[in-house]
N, CA, C and O atoms as CSV, one atom per row, in Angstrom:
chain,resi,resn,atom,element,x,y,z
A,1,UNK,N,N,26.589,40.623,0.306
A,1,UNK,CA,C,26.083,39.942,1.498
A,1,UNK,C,C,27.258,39.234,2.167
A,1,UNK,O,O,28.155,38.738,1.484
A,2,UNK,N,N,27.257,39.178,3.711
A,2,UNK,CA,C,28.413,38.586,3.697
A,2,UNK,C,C,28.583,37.221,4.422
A,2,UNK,O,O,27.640,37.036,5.192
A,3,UNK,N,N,29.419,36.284,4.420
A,3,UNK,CA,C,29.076,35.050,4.292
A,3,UNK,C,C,28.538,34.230,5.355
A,3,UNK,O,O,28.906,34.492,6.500
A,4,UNK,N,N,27.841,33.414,5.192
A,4,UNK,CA,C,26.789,32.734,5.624
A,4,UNK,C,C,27.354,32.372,7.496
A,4,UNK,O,O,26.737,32.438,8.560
A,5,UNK,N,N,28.695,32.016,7.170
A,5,UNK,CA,C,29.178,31.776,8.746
A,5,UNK,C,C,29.996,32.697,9.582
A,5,UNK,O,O,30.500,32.516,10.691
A,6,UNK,N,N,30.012,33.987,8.588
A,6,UNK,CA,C,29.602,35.316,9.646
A,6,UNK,C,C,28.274,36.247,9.580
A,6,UNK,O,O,28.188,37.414,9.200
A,7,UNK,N,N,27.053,35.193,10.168
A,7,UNK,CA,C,25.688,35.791,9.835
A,7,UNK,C,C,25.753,35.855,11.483
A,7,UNK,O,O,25.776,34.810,12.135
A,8,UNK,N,N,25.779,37.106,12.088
A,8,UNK,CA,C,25.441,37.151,13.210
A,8,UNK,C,C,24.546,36.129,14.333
A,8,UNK,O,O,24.942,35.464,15.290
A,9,UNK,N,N,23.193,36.329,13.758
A,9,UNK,CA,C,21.902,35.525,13.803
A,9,UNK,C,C,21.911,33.757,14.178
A,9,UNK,O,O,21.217,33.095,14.950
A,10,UNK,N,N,23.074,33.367,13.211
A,10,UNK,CA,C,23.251,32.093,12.834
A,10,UNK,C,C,24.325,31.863,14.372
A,10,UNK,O,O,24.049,31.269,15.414
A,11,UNK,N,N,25.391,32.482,14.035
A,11,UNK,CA,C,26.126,31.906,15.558
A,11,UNK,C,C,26.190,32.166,16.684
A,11,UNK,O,O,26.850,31.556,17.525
A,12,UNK,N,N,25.249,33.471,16.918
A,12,UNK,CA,C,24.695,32.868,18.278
A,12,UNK,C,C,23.547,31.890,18.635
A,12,UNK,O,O,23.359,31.357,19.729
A,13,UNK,N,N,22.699,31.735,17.320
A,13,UNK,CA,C,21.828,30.547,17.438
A,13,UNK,C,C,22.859,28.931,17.984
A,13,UNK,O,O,22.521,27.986,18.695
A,14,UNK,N,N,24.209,29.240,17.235
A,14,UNK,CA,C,24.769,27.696,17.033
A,14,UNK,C,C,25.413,28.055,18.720
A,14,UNK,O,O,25.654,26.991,19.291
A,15,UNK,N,N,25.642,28.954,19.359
A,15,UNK,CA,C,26.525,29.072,20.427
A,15,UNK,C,C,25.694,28.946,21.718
A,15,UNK,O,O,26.054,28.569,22.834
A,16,UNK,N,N,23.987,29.529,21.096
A,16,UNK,CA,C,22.921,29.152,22.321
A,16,UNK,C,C,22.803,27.322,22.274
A,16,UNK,O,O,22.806,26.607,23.276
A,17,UNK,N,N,22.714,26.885,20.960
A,17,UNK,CA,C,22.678,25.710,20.540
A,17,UNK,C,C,23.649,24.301,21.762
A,17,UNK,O,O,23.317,23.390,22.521
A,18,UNK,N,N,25.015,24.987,21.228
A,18,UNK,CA,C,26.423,24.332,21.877
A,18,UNK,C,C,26.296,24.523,23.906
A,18,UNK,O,O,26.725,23.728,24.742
A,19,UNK,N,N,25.654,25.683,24.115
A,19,UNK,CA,C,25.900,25.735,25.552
A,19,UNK,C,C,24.252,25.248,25.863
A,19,UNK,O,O,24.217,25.052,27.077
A,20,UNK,N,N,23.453,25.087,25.519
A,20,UNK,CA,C,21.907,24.649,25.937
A,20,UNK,C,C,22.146,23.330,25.835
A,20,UNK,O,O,21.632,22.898,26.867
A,21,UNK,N,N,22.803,21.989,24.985
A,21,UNK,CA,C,23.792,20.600,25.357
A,21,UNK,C,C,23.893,20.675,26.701
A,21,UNK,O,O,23.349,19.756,27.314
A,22,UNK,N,N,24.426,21.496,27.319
A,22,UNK,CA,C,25.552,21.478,28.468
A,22,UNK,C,C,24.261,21.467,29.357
A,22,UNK,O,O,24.890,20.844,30.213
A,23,UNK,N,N,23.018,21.597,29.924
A,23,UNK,CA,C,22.097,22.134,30.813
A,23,UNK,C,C,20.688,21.511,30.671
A,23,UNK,O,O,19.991,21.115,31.605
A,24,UNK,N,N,20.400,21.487,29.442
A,24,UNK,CA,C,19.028,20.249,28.775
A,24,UNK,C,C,19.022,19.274,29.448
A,24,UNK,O,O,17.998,19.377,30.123
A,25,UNK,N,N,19.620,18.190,29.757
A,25,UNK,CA,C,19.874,16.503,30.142
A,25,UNK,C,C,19.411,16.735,31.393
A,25,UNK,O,O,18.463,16.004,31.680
A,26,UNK,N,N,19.838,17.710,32.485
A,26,UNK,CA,C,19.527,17.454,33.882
A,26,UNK,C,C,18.036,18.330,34.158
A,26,UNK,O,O,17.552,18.620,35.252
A,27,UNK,N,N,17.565,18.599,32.964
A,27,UNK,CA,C,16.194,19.778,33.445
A,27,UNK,C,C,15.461,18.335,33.033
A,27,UNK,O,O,14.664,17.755,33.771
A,28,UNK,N,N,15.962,17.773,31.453
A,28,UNK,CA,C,14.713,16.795,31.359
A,28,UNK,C,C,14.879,15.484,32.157
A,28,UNK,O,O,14.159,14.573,31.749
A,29,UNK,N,N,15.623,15.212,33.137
A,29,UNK,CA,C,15.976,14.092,34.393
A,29,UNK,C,C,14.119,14.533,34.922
A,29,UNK,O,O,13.064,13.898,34.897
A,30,UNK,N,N,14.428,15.645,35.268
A,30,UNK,CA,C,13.676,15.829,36.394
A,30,UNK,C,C,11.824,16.700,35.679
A,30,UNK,O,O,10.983,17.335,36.316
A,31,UNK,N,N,11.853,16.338,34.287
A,31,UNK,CA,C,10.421,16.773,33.603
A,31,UNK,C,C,10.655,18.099,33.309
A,31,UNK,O,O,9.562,18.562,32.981
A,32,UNK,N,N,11.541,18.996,33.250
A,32,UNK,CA,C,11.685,20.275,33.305
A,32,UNK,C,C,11.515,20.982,31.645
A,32,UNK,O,O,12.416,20.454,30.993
A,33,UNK,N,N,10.934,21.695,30.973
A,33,UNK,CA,C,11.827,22.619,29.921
A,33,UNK,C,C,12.853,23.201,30.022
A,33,UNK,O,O,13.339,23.211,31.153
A,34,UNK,N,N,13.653,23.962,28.849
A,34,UNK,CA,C,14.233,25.335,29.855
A,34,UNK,C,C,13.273,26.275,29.850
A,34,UNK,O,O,13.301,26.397,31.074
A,35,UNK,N,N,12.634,26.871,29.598
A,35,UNK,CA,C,11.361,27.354,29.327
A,35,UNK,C,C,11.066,27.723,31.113
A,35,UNK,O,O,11.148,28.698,31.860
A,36,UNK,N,N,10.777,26.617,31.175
A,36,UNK,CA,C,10.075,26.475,32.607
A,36,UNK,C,C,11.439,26.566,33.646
A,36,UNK,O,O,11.131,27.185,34.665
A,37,UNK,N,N,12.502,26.226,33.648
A,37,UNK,CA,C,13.985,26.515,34.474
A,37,UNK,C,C,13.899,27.935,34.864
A,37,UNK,O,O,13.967,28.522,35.943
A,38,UNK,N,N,13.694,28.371,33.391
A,38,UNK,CA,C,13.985,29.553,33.806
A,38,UNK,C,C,13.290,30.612,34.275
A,38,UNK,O,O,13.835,31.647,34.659
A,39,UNK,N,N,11.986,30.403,34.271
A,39,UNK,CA,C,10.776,30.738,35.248
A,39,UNK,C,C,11.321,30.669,36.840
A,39,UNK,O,O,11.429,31.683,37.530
A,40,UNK,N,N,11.662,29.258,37.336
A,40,UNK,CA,C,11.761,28.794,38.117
A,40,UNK,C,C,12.833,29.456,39.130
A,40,UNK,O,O,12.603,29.869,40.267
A,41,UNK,N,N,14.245,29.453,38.331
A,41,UNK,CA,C,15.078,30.663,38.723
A,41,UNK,C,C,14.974,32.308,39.325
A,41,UNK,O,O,15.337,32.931,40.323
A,42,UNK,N,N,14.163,32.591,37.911
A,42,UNK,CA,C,13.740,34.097,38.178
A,42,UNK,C,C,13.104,33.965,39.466
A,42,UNK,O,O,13.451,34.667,40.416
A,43,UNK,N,N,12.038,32.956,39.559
A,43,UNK,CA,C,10.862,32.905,41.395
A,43,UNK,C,C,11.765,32.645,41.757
A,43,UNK,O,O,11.862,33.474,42.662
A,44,UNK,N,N,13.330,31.638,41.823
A,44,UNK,CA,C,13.945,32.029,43.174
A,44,UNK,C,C,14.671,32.822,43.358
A,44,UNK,O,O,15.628,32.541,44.080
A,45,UNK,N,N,14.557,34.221,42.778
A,45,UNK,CA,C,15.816,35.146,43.131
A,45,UNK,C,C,15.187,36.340,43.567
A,45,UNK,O,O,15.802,37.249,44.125
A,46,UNK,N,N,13.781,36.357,43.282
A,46,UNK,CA,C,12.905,36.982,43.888
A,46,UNK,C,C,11.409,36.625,44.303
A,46,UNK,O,O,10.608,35.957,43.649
A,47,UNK,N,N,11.222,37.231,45.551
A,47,UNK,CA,C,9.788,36.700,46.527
A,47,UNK,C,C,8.725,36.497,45.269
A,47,UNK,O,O,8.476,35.304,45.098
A,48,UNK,N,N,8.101,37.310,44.428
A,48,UNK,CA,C,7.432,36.854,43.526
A,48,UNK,C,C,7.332,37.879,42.773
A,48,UNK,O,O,7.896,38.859,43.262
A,49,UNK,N,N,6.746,38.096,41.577
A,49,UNK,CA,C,6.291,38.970,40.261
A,49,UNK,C,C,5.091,38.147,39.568
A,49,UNK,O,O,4.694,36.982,39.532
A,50,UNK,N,N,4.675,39.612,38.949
A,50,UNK,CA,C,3.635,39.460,37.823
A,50,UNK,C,C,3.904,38.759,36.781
A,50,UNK,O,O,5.095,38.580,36.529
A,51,UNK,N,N,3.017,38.253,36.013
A,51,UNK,CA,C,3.696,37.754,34.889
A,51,UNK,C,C,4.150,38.356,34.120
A,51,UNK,O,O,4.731,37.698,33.257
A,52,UNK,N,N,4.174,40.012,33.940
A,52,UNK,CA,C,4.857,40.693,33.215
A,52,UNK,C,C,6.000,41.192,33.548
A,52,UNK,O,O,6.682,41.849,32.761
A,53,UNK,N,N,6.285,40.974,34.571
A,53,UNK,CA,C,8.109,41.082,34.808
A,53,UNK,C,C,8.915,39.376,34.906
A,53,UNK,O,O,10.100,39.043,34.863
A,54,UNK,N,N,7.821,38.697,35.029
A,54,UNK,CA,C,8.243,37.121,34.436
A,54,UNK,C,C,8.716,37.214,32.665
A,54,UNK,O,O,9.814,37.085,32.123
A,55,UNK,N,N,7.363,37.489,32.119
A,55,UNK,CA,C,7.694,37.429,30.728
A,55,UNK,C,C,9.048,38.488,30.501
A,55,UNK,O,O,9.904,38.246,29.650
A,56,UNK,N,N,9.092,39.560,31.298
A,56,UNK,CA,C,10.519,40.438,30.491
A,56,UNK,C,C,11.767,39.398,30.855
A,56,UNK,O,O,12.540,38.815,30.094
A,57,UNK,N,N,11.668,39.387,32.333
A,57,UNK,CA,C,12.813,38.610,32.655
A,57,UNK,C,C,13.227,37.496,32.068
A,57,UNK,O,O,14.428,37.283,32.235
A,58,UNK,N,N,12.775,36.877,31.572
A,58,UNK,CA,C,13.131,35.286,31.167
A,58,UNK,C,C,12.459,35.204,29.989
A,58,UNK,O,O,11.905,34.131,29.752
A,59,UNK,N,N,12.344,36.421,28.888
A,59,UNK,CA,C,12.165,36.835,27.685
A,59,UNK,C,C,11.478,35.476,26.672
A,59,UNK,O,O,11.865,34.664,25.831
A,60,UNK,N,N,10.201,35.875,27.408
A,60,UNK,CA,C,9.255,34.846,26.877
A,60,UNK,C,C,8.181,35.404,26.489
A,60,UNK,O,O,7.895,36.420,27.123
A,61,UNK,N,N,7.146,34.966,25.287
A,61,UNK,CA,C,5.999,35.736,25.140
A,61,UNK,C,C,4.827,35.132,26.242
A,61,UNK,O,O,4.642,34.048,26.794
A,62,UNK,N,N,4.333,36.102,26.240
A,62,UNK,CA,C,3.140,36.169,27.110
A,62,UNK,C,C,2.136,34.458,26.960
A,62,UNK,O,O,1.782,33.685,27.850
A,63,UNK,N,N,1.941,34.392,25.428
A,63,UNK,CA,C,1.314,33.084,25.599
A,63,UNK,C,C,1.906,31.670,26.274
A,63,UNK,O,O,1.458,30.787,27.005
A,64,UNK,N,N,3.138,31.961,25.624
A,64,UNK,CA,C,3.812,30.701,26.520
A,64,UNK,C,C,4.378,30.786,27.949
A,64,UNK,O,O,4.752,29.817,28.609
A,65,UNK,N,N,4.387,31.670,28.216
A,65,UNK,CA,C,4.217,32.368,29.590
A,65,UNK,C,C,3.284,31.273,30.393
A,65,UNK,O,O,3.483,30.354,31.188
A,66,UNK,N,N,2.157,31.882,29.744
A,66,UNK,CA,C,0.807,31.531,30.670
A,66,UNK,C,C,0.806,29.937,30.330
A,66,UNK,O,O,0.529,29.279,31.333
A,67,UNK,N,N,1.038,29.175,29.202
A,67,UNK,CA,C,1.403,27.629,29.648
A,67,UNK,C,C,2.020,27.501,30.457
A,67,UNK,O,O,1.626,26.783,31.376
A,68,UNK,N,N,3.311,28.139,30.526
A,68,UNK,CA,C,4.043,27.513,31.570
A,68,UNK,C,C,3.414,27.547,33.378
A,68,UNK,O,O,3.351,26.715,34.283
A,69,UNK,N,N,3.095,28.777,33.240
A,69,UNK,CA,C,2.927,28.888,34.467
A,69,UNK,C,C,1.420,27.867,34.759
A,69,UNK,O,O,1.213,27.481,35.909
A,70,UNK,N,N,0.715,27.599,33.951
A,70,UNK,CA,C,-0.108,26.629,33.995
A,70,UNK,C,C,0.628,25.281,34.591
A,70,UNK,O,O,0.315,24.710,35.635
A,71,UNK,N,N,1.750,24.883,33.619
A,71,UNK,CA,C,2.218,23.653,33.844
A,71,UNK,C,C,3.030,23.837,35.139
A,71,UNK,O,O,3.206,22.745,35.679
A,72,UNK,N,N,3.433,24.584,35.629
A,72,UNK,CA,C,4.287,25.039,36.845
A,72,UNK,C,C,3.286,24.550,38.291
A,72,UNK,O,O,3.597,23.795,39.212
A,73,UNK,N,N,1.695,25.495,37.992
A,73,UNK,CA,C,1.096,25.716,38.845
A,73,UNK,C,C,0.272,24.190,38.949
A,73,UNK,O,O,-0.239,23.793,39.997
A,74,UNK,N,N,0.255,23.598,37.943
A,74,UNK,CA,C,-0.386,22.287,38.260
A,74,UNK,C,C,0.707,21.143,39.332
A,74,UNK,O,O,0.550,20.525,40.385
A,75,UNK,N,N,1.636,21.303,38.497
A,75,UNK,CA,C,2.563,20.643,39.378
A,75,UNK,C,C,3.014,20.752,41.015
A,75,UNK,O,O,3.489,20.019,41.882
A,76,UNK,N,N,2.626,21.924,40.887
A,76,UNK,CA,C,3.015,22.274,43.067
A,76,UNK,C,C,3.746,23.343,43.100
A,76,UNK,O,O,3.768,24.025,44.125
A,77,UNK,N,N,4.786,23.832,41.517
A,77,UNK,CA,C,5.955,24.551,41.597
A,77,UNK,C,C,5.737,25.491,41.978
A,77,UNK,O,O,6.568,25.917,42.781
A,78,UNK,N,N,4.634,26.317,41.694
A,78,UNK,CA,C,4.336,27.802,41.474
A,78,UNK,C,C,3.064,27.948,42.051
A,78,UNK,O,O,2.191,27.167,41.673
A,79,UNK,N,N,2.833,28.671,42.768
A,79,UNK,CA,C,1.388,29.524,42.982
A,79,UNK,C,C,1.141,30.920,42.867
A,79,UNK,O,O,1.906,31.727,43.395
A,80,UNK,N,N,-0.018,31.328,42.123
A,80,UNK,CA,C,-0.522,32.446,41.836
A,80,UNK,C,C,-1.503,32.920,43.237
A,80,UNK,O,O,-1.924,32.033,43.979
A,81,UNK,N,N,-1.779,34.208,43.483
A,81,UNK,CA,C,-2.153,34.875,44.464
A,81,UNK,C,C,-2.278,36.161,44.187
A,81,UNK,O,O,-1.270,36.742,43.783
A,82,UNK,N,N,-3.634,36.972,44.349
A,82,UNK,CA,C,-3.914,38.467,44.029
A,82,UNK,C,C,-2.977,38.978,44.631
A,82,UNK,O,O,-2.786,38.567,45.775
A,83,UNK,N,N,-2.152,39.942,44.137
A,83,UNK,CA,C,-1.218,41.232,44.904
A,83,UNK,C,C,-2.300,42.210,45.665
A,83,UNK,O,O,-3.266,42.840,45.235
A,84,UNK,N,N,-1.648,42.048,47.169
A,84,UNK,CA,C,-2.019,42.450,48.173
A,84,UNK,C,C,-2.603,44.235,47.928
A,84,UNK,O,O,-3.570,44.661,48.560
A,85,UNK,N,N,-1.636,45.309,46.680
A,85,UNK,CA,C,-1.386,46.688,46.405
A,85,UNK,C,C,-2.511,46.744,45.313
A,85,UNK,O,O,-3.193,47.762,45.191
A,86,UNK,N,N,-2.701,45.621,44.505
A,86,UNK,CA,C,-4.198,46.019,43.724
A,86,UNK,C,C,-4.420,44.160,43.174
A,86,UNK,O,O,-3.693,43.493,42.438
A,87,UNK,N,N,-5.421,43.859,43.729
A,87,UNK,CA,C,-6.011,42.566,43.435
A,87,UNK,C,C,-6.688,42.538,42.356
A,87,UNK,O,O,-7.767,41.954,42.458
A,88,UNK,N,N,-6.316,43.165,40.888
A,88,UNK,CA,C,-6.375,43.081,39.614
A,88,UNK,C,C,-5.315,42.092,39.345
A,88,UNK,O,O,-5.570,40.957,38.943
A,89,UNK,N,N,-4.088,42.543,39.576
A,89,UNK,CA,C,-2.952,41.928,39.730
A,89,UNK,C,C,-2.463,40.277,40.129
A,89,UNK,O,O,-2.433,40.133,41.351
A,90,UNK,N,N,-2.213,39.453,39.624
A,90,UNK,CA,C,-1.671,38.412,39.988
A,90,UNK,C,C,-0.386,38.109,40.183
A,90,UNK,O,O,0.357,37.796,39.253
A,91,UNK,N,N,0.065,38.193,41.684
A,91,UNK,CA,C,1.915,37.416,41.728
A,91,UNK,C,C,2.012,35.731,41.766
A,91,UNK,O,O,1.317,34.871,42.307
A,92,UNK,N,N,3.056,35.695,41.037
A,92,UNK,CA,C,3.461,34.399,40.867
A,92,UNK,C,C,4.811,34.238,42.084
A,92,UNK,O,O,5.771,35.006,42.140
A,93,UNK,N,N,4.551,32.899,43.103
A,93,UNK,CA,C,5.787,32.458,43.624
A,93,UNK,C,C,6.240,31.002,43.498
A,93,UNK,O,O,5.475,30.069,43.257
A,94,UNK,N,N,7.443,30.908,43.668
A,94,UNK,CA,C,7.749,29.569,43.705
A,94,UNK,C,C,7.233,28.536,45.074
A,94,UNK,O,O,6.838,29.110,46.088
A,95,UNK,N,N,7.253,27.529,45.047
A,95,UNK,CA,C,6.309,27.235,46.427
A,95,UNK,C,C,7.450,26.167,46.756
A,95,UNK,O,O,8.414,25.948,46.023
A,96,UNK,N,N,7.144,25.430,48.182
A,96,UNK,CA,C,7.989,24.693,49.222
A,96,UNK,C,C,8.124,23.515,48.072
A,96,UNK,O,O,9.229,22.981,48.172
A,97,UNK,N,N,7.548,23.112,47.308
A,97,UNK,CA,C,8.533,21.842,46.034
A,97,UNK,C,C,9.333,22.720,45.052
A,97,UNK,O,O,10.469,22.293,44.849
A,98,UNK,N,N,9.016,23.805,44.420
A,98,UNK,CA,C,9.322,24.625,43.289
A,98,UNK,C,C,11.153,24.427,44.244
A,98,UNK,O,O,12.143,23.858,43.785
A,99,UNK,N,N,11.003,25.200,45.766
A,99,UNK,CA,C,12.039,25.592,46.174
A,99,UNK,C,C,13.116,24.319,46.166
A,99,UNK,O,O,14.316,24.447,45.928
A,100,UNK,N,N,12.512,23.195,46.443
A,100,UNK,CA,C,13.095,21.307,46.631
A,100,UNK,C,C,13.861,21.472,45.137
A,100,UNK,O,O,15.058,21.635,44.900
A,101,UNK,N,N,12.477,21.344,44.034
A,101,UNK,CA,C,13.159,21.151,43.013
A,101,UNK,C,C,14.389,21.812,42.393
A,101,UNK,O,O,15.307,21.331,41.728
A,102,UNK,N,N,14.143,23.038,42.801
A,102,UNK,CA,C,15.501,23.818,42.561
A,102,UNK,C,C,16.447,23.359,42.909
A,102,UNK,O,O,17.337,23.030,42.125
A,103,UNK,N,N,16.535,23.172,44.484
A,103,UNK,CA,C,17.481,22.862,45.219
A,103,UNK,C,C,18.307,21.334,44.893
A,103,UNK,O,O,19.255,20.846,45.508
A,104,UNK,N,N,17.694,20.891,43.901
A,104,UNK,CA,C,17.677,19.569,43.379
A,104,UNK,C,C,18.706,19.619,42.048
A,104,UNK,O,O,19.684,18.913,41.803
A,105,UNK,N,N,18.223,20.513,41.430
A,105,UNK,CA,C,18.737,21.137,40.583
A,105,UNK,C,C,19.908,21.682,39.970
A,105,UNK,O,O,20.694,21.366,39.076
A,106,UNK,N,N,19.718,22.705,40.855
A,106,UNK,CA,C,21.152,24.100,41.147
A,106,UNK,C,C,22.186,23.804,41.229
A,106,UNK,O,O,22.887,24.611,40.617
A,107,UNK,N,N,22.912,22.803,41.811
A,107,UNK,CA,C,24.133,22.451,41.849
A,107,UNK,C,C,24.238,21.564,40.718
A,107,UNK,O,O,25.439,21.717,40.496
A,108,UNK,N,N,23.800,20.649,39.738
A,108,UNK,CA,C,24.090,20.015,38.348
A,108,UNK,C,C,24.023,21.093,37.669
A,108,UNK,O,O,25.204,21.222,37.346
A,109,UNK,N,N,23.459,21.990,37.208
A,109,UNK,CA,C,23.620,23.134,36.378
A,109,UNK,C,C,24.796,24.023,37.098
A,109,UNK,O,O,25.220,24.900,36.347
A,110,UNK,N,N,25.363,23.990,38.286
A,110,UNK,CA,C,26.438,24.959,38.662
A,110,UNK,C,C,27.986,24.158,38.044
A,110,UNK,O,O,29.139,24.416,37.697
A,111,UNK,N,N,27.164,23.208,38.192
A,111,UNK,CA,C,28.382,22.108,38.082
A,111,UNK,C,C,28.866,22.228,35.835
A,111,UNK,O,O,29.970,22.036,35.327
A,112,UNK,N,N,27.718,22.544,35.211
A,112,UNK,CA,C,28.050,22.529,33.802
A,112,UNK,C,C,28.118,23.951,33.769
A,112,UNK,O,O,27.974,24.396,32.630
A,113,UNK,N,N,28.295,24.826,34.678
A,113,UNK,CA,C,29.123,26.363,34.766
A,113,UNK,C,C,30.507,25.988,35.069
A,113,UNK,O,O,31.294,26.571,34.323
A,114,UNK,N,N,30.827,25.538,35.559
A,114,UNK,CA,C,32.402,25.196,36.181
A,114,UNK,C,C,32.894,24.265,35.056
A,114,UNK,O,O,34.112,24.408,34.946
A,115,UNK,N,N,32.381,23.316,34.129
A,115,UNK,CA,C,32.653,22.853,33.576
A,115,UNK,C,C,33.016,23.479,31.901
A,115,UNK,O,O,33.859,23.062,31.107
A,116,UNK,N,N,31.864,24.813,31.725
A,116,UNK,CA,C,32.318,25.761,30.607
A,116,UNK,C,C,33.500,26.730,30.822
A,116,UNK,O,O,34.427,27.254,30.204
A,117,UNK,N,N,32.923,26.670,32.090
A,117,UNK,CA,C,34.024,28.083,32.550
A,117,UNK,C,C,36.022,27.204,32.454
A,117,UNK,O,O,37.021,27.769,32.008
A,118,UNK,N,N,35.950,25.885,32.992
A,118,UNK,CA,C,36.968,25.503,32.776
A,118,UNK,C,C,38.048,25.291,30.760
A,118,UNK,O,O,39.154,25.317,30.220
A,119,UNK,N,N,36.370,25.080,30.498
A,119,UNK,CA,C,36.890,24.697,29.024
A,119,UNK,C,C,37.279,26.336,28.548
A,119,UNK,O,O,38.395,26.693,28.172
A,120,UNK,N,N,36.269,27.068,28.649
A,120,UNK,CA,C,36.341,28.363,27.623
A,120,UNK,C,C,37.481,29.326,28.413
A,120,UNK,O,O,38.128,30.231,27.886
A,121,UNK,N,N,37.529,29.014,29.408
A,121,UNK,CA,C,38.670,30.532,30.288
A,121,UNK,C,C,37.888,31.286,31.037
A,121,UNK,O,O,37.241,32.003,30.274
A,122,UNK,N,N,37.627,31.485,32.085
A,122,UNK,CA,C,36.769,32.362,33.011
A,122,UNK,C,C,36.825,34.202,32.753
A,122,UNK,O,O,35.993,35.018,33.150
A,123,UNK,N,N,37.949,34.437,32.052
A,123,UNK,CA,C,38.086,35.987,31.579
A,123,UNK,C,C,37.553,35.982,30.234
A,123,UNK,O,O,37.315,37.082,29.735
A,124,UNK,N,N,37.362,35.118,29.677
A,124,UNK,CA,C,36.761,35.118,28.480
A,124,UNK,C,C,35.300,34.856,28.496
A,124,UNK,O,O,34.670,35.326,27.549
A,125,UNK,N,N,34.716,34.262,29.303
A,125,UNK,CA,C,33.242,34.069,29.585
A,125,UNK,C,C,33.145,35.350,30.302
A,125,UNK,O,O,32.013,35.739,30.016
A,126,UNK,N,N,33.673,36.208,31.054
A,126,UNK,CA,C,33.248,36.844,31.288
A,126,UNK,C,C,33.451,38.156,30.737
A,126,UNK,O,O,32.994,39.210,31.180
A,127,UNK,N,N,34.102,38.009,29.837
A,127,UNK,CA,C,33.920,39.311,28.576
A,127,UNK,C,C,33.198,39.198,27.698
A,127,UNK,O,O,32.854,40.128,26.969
A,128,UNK,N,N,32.744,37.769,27.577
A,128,UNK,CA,C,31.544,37.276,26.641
A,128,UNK,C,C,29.781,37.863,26.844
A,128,UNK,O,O,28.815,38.010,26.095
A,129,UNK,N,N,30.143,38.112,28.626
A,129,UNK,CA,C,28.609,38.451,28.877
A,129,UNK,C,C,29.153,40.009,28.513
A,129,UNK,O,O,28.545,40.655,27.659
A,130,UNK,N,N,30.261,40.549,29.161
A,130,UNK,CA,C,29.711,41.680,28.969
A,130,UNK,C,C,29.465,42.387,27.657
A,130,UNK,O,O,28.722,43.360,27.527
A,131,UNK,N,N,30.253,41.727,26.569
A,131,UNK,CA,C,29.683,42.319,25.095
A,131,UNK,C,C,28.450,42.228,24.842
A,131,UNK,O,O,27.659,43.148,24.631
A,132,UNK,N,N,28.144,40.421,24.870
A,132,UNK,CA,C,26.443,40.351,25.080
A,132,UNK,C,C,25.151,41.305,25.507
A,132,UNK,O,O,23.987,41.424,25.123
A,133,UNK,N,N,26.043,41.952,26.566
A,133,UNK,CA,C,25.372,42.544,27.307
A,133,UNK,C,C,25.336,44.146,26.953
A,133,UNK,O,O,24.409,44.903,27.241
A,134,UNK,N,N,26.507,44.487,26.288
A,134,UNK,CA,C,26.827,45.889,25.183
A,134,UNK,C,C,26.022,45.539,24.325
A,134,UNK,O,O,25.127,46.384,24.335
A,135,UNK,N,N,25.772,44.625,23.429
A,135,UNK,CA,C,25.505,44.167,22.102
A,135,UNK,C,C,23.787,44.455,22.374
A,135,UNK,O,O,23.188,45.275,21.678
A,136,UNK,N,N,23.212,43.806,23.285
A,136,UNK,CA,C,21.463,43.709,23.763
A,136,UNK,C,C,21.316,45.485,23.802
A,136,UNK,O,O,20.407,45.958,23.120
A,137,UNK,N,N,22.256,46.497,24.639
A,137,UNK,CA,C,21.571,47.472,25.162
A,137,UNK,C,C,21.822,48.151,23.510
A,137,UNK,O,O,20.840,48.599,22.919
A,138,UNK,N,N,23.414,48.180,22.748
A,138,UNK,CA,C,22.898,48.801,21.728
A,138,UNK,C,C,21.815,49.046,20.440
A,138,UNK,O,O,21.278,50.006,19.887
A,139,UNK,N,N,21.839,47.384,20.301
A,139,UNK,CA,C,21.209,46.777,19.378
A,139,UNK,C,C,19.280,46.410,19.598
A,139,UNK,O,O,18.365,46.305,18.781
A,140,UNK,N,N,19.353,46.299,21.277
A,140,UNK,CA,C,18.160,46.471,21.420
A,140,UNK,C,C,17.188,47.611,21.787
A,140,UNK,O,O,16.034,47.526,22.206
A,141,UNK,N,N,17.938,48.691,21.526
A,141,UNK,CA,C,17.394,49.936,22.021
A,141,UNK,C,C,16.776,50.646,20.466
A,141,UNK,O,O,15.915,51.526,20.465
A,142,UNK,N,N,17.275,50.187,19.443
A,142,UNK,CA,C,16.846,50.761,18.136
A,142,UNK,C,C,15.320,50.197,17.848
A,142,UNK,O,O,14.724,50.524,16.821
């Protein structure tokens, strides 16, 4: 077996751990999860989705999904609305506070990007995603 602090599992837990520090403090300023951030993101980068391209995108299960978007939709952030192409369907959007709060937001979290990117090396964060990003398609395709 091989040793405990080259357990794959373990350091990217400790490395999600070390960079989720950096981004936590200004979501819970403002009542946020990341949970719910990152809901929030995904609605602003697109007009809206189902909750099942919510749940892929921002790789959440379905149950906590539907809290969130509960807690989203109580708050003002989010509104649900039958899709216009089959009203089985429910889209989720971010709404005129969801968009505030973001906007509230976005730049303190851009700001602890500039602040990793300064510490770690910007060619190195960005060879970091793309292995990440090798590592998900090989490893998650089995």
């Amino acid at each position: 077996m091989r040793r405990f602090n080259r357990s794959l599992p373990m350091t990217l837990m400790k490395a999600r751990d070390a960079v989720m520090k950096e981004f936590t403090p200004h979501l819970r300023e403002h009542g946020l999860s990341t949970q719910q951030w990152r809901v929030l993101r995904a609605l602003e980068e697109e007009e809206s989705m189902d909750a099942t391209e919510i749940s892929g995108r921002c790789a959440l299960l379905m149950p906590s999904l539907t809290r969130i978007l509960q807690n989203l939709e109580g708050r003002g952030l989010v509104a649900r609305v039958p899709a216009k192409d089959d009203l089985r369907r429910t889209l989720v959007s971010i709404t005129a506070d969801g968009h505030a709060l973001f906007d509230k937001i976005a730049p303190l979290q851009e700001a602890r990007y500039d602040l990793i990117t300064e510490r770690f090396g910007y060619g190195k964060l960005e060879l970091l995603y793309e292995l990440l990003d090798e590592l998900i398609e090989k490893v998650g395709d089995e």
